[in-house]
C-alpha positions in Angstrom: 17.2 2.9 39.0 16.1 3.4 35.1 14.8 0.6 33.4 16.1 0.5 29.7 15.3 -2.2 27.5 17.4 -1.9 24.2 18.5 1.2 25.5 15.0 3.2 25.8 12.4 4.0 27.5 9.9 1.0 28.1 7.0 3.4 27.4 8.4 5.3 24.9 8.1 1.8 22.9 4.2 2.0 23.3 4.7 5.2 21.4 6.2 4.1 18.2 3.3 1.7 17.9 1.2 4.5 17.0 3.7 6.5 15.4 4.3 3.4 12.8 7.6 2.4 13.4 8.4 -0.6 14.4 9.3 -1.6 18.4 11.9 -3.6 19.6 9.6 -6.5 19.8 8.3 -7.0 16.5 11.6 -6.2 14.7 12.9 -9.0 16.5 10.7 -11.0 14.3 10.2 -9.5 11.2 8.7 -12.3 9.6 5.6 -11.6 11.4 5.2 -8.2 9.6 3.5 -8.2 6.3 5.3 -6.4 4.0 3.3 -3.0 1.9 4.0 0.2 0.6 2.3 3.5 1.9 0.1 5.7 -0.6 -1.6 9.6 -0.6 -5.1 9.4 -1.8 -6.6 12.1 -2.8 -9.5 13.8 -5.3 -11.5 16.6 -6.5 -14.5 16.6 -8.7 -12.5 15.1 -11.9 -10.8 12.4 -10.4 -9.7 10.2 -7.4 -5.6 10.3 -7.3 -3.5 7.7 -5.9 0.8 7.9 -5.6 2.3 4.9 -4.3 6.0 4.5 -3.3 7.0 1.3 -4.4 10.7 1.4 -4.7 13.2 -1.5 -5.5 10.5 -2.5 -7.9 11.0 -3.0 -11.6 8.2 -1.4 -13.7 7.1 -4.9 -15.2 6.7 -6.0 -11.3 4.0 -3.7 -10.9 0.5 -4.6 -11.6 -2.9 -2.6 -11.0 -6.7 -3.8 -11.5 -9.8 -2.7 -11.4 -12.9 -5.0 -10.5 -16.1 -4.1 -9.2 -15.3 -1.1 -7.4 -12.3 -2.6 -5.8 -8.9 -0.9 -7.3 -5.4 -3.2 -6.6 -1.9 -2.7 -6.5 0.2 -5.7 -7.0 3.8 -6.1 -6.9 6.8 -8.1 -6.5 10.5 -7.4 -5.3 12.8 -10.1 -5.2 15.8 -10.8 -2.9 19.1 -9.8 -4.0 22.2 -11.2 -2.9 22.7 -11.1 0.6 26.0 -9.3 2.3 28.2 -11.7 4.7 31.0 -10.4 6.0 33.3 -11.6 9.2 31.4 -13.3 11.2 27.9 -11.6 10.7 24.9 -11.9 8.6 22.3 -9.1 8.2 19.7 -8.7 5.7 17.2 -6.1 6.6 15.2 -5.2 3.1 12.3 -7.0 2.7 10.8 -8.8 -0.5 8.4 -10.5 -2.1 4.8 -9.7 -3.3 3.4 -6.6 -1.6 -0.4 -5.6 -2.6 -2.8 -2.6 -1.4 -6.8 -2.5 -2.1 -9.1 0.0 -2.2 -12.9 0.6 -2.6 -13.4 3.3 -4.7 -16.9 4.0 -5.3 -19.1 3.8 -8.5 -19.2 6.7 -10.3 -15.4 6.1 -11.8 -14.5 5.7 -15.3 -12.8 2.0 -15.2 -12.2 2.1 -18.9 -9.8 5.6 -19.1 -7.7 4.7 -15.5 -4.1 5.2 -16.2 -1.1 4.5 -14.2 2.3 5.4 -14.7 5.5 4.2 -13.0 8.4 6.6 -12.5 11.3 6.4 -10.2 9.5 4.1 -7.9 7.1 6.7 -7.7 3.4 4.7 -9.0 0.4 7.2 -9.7 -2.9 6.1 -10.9 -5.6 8.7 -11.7 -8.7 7.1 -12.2 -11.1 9.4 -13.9 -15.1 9.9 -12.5 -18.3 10.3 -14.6 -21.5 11.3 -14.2 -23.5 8.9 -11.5 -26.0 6.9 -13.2 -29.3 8.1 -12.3 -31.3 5.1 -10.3 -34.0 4.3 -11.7 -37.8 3.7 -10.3 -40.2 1.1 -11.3 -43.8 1.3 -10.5 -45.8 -2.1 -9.7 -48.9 -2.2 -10.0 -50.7 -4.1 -7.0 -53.5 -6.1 -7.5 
């Protein structure tokens, strides 16, 4: 006898887990499933890069900041109308705000970031400079 549950494998489910999708379980309850976006990070000795798919977002939905050394994506999606038809009612797409974080260090140029929004396609480059040198302070002891 094969166990199936929703037609697979029980321990295959384990596997999507770490694959990212999502297992019967928790699609059962969506709700419980914050809703983001993924990213590609990368840099080289001019710049960190960051491309963001953010689609079914309207460019004036889309808002980034920098503070500290913290870098934030913010957006928003609303619902559009739902499809009923016959007797059944699905609505699958998520919305609402979706936001991303990330610590990017202290050598970057927060005044010349620039972001552009294309397609649903969001990349920053945010531009490094020159460490500041730390400086040292002898104290006398008395």
């Amino acid at each position: 006898m094969n166990l199936k549950l929703y037609g697979r494998d029980p321990l295959k489910m384990f596997e999507d887990v770490f694959n990212e999708r999502l297992t019967p379980f928790i699609s059962s309850m969506g709700s419980m499933i914050a809703p983001t976006f993924k990213v590609d990070i990368s840099e080289d000795e001019k710049a960190v890069y960051i491309s963001a798919d953010i689609p079914g977002v309207k460019k004036e939905d889309v808002k980034v900041t920098m503070e500290d050394e913290i870098l934030s994506i913010c957006a928003e999606r609303s619902q559009e109308e739902e499809e009923k038809k016959k007797n059944y009612h699905r609505v699958e797409r998520s919305w609402g705000s979706l936001s991303r974080s990330f610590s990017i260090g202290d050598n970057v140029d927060a005044e010349n970031i620039t972001a552009n929004y294309d397609n649903g396609v969001l990349k920053i480059v945010v531009p490094k400079k020159e460490p500041e040198e730390k400086k040292s302070k002898e104290i006398a002891v008395s």
